[in-house]
C-alpha positions in Angstrom: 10.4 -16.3 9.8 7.0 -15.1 11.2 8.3 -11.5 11.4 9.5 -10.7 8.2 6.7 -12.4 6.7 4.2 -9.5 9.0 6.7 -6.9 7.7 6.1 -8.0 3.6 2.5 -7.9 3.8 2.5 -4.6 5.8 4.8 -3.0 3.1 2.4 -4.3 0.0 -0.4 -3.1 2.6 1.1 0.3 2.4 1.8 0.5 -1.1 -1.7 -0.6 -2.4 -3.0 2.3 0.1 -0.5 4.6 -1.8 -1.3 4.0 -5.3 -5.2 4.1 -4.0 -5.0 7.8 -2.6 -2.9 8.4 -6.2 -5.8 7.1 -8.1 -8.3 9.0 -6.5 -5.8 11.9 -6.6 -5.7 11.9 -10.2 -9.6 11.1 -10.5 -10.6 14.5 -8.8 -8.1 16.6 -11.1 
């Protein structure tokens, strides 16, 4: 199915940009 297939890559979207802002979160500490 075409739409659970958008709504796995937008959930791996979101959690790459999640552990990005963590990284730089940690980097400025």
């Amino acid at each position: 199915m075409v739409t659970s297939k958008i709504i796995y890559v937008r959930k791996i979207t979101f959690f790459t940009m999640v552990n990005l802002v963590k990284e730089q979160q940690e980097k400025q500490k």
